[in-house]
N, C-alpha and C positions, 0 to 999 in steps of 0.2 A: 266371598265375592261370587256374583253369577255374570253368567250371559243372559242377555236381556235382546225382548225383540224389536228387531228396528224397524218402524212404522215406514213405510214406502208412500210412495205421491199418490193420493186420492184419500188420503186419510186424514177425515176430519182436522183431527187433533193438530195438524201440523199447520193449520192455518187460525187457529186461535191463538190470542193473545196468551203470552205466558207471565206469570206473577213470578213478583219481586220476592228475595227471600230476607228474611227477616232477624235469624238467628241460627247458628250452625248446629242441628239437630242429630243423635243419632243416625235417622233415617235418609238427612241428608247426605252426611259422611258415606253411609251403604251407598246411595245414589250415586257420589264420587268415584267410589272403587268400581263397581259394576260396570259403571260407562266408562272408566278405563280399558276394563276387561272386555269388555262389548267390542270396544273401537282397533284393539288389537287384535280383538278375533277374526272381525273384518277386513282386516290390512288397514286402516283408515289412518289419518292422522287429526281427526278433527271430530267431535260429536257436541251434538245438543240434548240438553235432557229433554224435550219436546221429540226428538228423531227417536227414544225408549219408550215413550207415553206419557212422561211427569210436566205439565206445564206448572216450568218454574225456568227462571233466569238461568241458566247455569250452561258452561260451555267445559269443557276439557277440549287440550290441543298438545299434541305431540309430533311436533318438525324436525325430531333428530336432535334438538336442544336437551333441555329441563323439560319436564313434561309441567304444562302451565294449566289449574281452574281459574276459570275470571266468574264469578260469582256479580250477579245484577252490573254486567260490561256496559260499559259507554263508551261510543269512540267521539273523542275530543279534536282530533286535527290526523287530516289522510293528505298524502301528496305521491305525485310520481304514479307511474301504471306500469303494471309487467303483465302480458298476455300469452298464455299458454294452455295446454290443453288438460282439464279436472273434469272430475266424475262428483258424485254423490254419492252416500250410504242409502243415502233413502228415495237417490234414483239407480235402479241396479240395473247395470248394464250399458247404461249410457255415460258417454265421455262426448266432451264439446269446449272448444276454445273459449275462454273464460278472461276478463281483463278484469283486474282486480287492483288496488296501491300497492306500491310497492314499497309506501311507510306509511303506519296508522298508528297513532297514539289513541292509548283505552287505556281508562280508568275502569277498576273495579276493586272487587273486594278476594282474597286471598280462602286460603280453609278457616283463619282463625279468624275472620272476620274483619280483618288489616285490611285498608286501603292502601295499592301500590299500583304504580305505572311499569311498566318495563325498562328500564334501561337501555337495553341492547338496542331496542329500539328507538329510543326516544331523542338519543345522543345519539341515532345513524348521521354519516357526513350527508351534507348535502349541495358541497364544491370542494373543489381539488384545493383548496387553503386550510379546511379543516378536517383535512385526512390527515391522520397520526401517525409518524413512522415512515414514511415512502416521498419524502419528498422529493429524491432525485427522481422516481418515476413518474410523479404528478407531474414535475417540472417538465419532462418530456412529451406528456399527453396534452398540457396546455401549449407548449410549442406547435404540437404538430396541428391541433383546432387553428392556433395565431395565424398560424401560415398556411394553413388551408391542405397542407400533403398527407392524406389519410392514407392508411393502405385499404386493402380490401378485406382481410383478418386477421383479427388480435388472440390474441394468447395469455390469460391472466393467469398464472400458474404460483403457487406458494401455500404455507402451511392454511389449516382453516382460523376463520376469525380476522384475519388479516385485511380486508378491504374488498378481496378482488371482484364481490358482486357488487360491491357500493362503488367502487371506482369506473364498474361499467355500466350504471345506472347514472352518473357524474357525465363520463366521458358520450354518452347516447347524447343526453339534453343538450353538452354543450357543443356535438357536431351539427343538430340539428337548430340553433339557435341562430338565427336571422337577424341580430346586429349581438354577437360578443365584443369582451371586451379586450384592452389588448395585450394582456396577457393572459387569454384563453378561457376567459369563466363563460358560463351562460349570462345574461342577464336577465332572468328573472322577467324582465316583461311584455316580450314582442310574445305572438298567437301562439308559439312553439311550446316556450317553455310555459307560459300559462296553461297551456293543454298537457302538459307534461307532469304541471304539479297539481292538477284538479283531476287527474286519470282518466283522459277522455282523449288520448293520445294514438293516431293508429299508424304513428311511425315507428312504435319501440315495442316488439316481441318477446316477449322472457319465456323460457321450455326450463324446465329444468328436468335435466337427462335421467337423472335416477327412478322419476316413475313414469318417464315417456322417453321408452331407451326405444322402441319397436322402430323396424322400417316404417311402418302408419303415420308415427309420430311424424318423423325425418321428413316423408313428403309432402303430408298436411301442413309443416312450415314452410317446404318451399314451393309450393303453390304459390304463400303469398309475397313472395319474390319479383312474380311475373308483373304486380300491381306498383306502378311508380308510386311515392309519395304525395300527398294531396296539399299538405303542408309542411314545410321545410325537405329541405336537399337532402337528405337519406333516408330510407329503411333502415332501423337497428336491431339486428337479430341476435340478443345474450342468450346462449345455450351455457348454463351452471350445471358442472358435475359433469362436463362433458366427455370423460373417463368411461362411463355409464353406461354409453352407450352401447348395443351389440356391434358384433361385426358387419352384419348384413346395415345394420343402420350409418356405421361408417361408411360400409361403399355405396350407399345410395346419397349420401352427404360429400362426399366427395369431388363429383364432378361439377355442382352448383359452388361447393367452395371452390375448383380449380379456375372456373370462369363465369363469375358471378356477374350479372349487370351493372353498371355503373351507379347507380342510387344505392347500393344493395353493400354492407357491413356488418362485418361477423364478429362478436366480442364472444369467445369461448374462455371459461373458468374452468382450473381443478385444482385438485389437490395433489394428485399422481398424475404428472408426467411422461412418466414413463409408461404408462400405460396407453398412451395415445401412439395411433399409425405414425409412422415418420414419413407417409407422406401427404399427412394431415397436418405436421409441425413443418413441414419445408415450405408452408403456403401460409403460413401464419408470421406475424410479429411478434416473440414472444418475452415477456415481462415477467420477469422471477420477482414476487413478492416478500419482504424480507419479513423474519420474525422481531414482531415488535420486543426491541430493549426493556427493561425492567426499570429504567428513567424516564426513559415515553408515556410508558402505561402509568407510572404515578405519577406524572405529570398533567394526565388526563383525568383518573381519577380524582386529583385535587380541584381540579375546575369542575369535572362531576357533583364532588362532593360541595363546594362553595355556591355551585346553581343551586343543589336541594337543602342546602342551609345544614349538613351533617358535620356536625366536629370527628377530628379524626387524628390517629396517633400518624406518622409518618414508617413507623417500621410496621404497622398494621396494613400501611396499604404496599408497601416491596413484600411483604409476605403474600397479599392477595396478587402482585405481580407476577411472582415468581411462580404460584400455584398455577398462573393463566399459562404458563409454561407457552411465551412470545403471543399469544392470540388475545384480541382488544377483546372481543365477544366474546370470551370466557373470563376476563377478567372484570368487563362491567355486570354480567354474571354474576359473579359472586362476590361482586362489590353490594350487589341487590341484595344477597342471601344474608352479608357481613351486617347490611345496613337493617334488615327487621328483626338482626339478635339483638343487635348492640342499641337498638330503639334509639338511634341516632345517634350515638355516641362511640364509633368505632375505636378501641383501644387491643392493643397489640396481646394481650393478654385473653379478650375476648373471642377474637378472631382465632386464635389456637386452640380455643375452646369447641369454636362454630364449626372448624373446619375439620376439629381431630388430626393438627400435625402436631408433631415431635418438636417440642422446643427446642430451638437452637442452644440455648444455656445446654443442655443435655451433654452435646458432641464439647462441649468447652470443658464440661468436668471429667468426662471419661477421657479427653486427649491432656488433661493435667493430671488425672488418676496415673496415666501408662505412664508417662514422663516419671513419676515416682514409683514407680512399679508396685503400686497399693492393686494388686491380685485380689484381693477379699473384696474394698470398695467397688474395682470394676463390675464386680461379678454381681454385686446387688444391687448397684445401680440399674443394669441389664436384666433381672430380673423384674425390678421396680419398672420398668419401662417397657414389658412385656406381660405384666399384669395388668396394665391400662388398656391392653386391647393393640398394642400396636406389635407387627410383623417382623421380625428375628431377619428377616432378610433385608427388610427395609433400616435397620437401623446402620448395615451394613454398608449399603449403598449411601447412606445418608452422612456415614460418619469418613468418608470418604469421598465425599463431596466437600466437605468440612476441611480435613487436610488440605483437599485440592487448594482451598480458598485460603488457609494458612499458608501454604506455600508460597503464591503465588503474596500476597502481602509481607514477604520478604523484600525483596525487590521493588520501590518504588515505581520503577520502567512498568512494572506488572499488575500495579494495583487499580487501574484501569481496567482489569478483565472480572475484578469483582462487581458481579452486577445483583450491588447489596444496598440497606442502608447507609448515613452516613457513622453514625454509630456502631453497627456491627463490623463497618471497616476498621475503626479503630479499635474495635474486641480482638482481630485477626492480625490486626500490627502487635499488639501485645503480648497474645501468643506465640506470634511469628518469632519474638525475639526468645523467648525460651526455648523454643524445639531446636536442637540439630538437623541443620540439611539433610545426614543424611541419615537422622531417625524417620523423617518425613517419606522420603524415597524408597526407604523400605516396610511402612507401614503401609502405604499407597501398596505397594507389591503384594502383601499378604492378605488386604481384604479386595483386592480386585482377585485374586486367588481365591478367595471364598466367596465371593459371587460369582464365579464361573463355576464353582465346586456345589454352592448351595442348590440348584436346582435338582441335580441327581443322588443328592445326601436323601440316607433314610434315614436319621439324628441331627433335623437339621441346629435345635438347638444345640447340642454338639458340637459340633462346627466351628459355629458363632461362640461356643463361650471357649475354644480351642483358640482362634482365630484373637480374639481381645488377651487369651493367655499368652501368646506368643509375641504382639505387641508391645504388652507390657514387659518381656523382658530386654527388648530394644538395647534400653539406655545402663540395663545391669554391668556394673565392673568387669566384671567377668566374664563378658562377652568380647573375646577377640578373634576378630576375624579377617587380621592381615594377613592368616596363611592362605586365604581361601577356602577356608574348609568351616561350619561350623560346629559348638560343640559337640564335643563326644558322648556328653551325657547331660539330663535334663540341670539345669541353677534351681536352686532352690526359692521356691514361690512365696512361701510365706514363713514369717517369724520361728524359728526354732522356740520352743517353751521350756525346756529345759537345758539350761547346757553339758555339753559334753567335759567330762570329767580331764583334768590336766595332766594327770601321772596317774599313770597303771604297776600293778606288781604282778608279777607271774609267780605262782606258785609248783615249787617242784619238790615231789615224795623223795622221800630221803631214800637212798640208796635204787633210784630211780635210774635207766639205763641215759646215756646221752644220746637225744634226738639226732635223728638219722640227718645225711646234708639235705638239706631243701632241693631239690631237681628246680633248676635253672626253666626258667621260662622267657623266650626271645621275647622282650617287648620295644613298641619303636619307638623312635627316638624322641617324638613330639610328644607322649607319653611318661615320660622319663620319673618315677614318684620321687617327691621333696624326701629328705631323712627322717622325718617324722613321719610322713605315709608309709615308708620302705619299715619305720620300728612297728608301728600300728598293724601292717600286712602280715608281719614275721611272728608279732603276738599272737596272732588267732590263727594261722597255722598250726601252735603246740597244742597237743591237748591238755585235758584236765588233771590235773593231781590232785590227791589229799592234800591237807594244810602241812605244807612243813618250810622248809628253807624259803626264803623269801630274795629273788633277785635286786639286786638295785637298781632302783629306776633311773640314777643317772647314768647305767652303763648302756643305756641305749643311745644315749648322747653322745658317746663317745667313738660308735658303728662309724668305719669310714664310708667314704661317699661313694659311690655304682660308679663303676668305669665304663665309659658307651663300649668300648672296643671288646671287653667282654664278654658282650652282648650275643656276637656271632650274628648278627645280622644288622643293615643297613637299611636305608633309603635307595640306595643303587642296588642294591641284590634284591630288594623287593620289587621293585621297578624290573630288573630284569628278568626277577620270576615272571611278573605278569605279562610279559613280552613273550616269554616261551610259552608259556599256556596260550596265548593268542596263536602262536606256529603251529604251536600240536593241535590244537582245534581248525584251524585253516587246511591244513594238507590235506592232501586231497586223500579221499577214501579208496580203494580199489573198486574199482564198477567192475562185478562177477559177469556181467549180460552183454561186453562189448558186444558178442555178435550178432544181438537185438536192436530192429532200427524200426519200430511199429510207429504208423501215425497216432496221432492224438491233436486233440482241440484245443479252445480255451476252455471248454467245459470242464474237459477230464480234468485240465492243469489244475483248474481251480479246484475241482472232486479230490483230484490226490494230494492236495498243500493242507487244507481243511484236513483228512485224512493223519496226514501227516505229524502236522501239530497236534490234532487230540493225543498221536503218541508220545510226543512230548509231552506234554501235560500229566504222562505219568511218573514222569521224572520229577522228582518235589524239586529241584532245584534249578529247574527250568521252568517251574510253572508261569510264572513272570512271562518270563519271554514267548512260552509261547501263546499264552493269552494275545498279546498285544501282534506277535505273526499272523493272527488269525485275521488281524485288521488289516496289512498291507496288498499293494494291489500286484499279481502277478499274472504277466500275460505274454504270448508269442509273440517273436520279433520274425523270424526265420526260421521257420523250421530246421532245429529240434534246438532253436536257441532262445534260453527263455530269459525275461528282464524282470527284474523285484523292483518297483518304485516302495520307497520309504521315505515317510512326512516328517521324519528327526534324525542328528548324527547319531545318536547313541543307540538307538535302536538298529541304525546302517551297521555302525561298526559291531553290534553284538551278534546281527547275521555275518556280517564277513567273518566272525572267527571262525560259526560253525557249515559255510559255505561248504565245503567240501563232500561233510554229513549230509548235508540237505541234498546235494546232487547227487549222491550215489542210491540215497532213499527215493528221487524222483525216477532214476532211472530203472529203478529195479519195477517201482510201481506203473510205471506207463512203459514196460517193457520197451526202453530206448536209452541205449547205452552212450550215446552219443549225444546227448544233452549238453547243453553249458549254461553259465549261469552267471547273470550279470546284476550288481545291484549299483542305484543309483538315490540320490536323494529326490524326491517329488517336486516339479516345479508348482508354483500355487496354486495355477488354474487347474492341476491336478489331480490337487486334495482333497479328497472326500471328509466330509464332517460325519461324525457315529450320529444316528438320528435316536434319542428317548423313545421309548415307546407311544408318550404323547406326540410327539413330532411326528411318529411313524401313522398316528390315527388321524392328526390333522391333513395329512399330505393325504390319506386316503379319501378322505372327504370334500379337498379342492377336487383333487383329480376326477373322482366320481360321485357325482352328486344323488347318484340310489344307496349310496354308503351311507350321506349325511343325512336322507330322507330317512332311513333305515332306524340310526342314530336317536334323531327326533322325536320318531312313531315310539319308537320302543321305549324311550328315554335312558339309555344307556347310556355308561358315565363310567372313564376309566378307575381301575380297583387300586 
């Protein structure tokens, strides 16, 4: 690909006719890439191959969507006008308010030579009856046209895709319309709305904030504020993306929002909310836009599909639902994308092909693998599905969605949250009746545990095939875990190949001395070995002899059975122990420096804990803890009394054993003997999150933008 130059106004070329193309040529294709390349270098979102020097039919267009060629465009049918302020590539330096449709249908031809129209566009709503999804909010904007009670600004806030510029491009025409109807539509034919769908409109203003954020912008629309309308009772002013905006542009937008002229309505869209002044929301009406269901959107796509005459599977298009992840305009998207693979013919099989997801059948045989704890199959299934190109973390996340949906199709009450096929609901009732509730409950634990663990893993396959190992032994016999505690040592994963022999002989040299008594070892009680582990253990303690006498193997059957009281130790003396070692680490240390009372900061405290811990750290047996010391937060309350916030009990309670130690090492190092030392559990809004090193570059680069410039220039890229 190259950069290519962009012919400016007075050049010939740009005013001759450009020819139609004929056949998609190497040379063409270069031509494609180039003026991609070109248009991005520019900032632009739009080129002609006539604006590079090539007279030939051909457009590329990049609006934040799909980046779209229309190859010899036609437009077929324009309605609606949005007017705002555009520039040119190949007028540079100039920008000027520009009215343009605010729906255009164009045919043309694609890279491979396919004829296709847009969708997204072509099925835009054009009344609040066939908006998808938002009926209670329609229902309210054609009340408030009915009855005539406007406010002065609106608020169209919700995910993208969702309606809210089409709803304000609906709700403009049908304030401005001069006989609606009575339940609040336009009607289509009084001067209003015929001037509204022919774009020749100069009651309705559209800006969109993201490339006209400047104070410039802000004023230059409200200048035309001061002009009543000519035709029909309001001015309509859509400002989309209006998040975008700077700050200097919000307070120059402000005061014409706080008291705007009576003809004069403000319809503001975004997607972030919270990004706007609050007291630019306390002057607004504001409309949360809901994410469209996954029965909505194939609900639409089937009348979609039935206008362009496309046959189609029904779990093809809840798969292209669920992909639009609630947004209609990424779902007719890649209903577009589904429909020039499948050459009309969209089948559920195709579509996983076009889109490169993970077959759902996948999560069905691996959650019946771990069910039977087939350990081998999971692990080549996993492999198999990781040599296709698809992401160890994503299958993680995916197979855990899975559950979720198993779960929940236990419970009738709950099978209304599955927003699936009909079909795959009854795959999920099937399953549902094989799992144990509470294999489910704890599988969901261990892989939301590996996707919190996955991103800072350096093995991340590892992990993942740790994570399916551990599952799979869920439902093993051998698993019991009424004491609370689980096992003590690994179950065995896969098939023994040989078995182990039934009866042993111990051989003993003749005139061999009699082995010394076995020294007793305290083991506890939940421990306890069967007779046969107790003969097994006592075997391979003797050693070796020459061949001679041979024991009988059934006199180890006859060994009587381990007495606990024997033992010399308990469940209560162990308990007790561990309670005394807690005192003996709590007591307090003798402070050698009483008569040291020196100031200090939060600096030094923080200089001398840091300090402190690394010398812990030389204790292997504290390494643990004090790693994780290093994390909490300690700061002055009152001089020379200091408070430890901690984010966990177990980490509170392993500082309060060794409190004592800690205080007598701060006092000696901040020469102040007179210290004390308080620990408490973290409330939330107190918790500090550990930032990744990526986290730690991303926040450098909000924060400071000659970081990100820096970044850019250099092309620097974490190692």
């Amino acid at each position: 690909m190259a950069i290519r130059n962009i012919r400016t106004l007075g050049d010939e070329i740009l005013r001759k006719e450009a020819k139609e193309i004929t056949e998609m040529t190497p040379r063409i294709q270069e031509l494609i890439d180039d003026m991609f390349e070109t248009m991005y270098e520019a900032n632009g979102v739009g080129l002609a191959a006539p604006q590079v020097g090539i007279r030939k039919r051909l457009v590329v267009i990049d609006c934040g969507d799909d980046p779209i060629v229309l190859i010899n465009p036609v437009v077929l049918e324009t309605s609606g006008s949005q007017t705002g302020q555009e520039g040119c590539l190949s007028v540079p330096g100039k920008v000027g308010i520009v009215t343009r449709p605010s729906y255009a249908k164009v045919k043309a031809l694609n890279e491979n030579m396919e004829e296709y129209i847009v969708s997204a566009r072509k099925y835009r709503p054009m009344s609040f009856d066939t908006v998808v999804g938002q009926q209670a909010l329609t229902t309210t904007l054609k009340n408030a046209v009915s009855s005539g009670k406007l406010a002065h600004a609106y608020l169209f806030c919700g995910p993208r895709g969702v309606g809210k510029t089409t709803c304000a491009r609906i709700f403009a025409k049908a304030i401005n319309c001069m006989h609606p109807t009575a339940d609040g539509e336009a009607c289509n034919e009084c001067e209003s709305c015929k001037a509204f769908n022919e774009q020749r409109s100069f009651n309705i203003f559209e800006l969109d904030a993201a490339s006209n954020n400047s104070v410039e912008s802000i004023k230059s629309l409200m200048e035309q504020t001061r002009i009543p309308p000519q035709v029909g009772k309001y001015k309509v002013f859509i400002i989309d993306e209006v998040h975008m905006l700077s700050q200097q542009a919000f307070n120059a937008f402000l005061k014409t929002l706080e008291e705007p002229p009576s003809y004069v309505v403000f319809i503001l869209a975004t997607t972030e909310k919270h990004k706007i002044l609050p007291t630019i929301l306390s002057r607004c009406q504001i409309y949360d836009f809901e994410r469209m269901n996954v029965p909505s959107t194939v609900n639409h796509l089937k009348m979609v599909a039935e206008k362009e005459g496309i046959s189609y599977e029904e779990e093809a298009l809840t798969l292209i639902a669920e992909k639009a992840d609630g947004g209609m305009r990424d779902a007719l998207s890649i209903f577009d994308q589904a429909a020039s693979f499948c050459q009309g013919n969209i089948t559920y099989a195709k579509v996983i092909e076009d889109l490169n997801e993970l077959d759902a059948d996948n999560y069905f045989k691996m959650v019946d693998m771990a069910l039977q704890n087939k350990v081998t199959e999971l692990m080549m299934t996993l492999n198999g599905i990781i040599n296709r190109g698809f992401d160890a973390g994503n299958v993680i996340t995916g197979l855990a969605s899975h559950l979720r949906n198993v779960m929940m199709a236990k419970d009738p009450s709950t099978l209304t949250l599955l927003e699936t096929s009909q079909q795959q609901v009854e795959k999920y009732k099937q399953q549902a009746t094989k799992c144990p509730t509470n294999f489910l409950y704890r599988a969901l634990k261990i892989l939301n545990r590996c996707d919190l663990d996955y991103r800072q893993s350096n093995n991340k396959r590892l992990l993942v095939e740790l994570t399916l190992i551990e599952m799979a032994q869920l439902t093993q016999p051998d698993d019991d875990t009424s004491a609370g505690r689980g096992p003590k040592r690994l179950k065995c994963l896969f098939k023994y190949i040989i078995a182990a022999p039934t009866t042993s002989a111990a051989q003993v040299a003749p005139g061999a001395k009699p082995l010394l008594r076995e020294k007793k070892v305290p083991t506890p009680a939940n421990d306890v070995p069967t007779p046969s582990a107790t003969t097994a253990s006592t075997a391979s303690v003797q050693p070796t002899a020459t061949v001679g006498t041979t024991a009988s193997a059934s006199a180890a059957s006859t060994a009587k059975p381990l007495k606990l009281k024997g033992l010399g130790m308990t469940f209560a003396s162990l308990k007790q122990q561990e309670k005394d070692e807690k005192v003996n680490n709590a007591a307090e240390v003798e402070i050698k420096n009483k008569d040291e009372n020196a100031n200090f900061n939060d600096d030094d405290l923080q200089l001398q804990w840091l300090t402190m811990c690394n010398r812990i750290l030389l204790n292997k047996e504290m390494t643990a803890l004090a790693q994780r010391m290093k994390n909490v937060q300690v700061k002055i309350t009152t001089l020379p009394n200091i408070e430890v916030l901690v984010d966990n009990k177990l980490l509170l309670d392993e500082i309060e054993g060794i409190k004592g130690r800690i205080r007598a090492s701060l006092a000696a190092t901040l020469h102040n003997g007179h210290i004390n030392i308080s620990t408490r559990l973290a409330r939330q809004e107190e918790r500090t999150r550990i930032l990744s090193p990526r986290e730690i570059l991303d926040k450098m680069q909000k924060d400071n933008e000659a970081v990100a410039m820096l970044t850019n220039l250099l092309k620097l890229e974490m190692a």
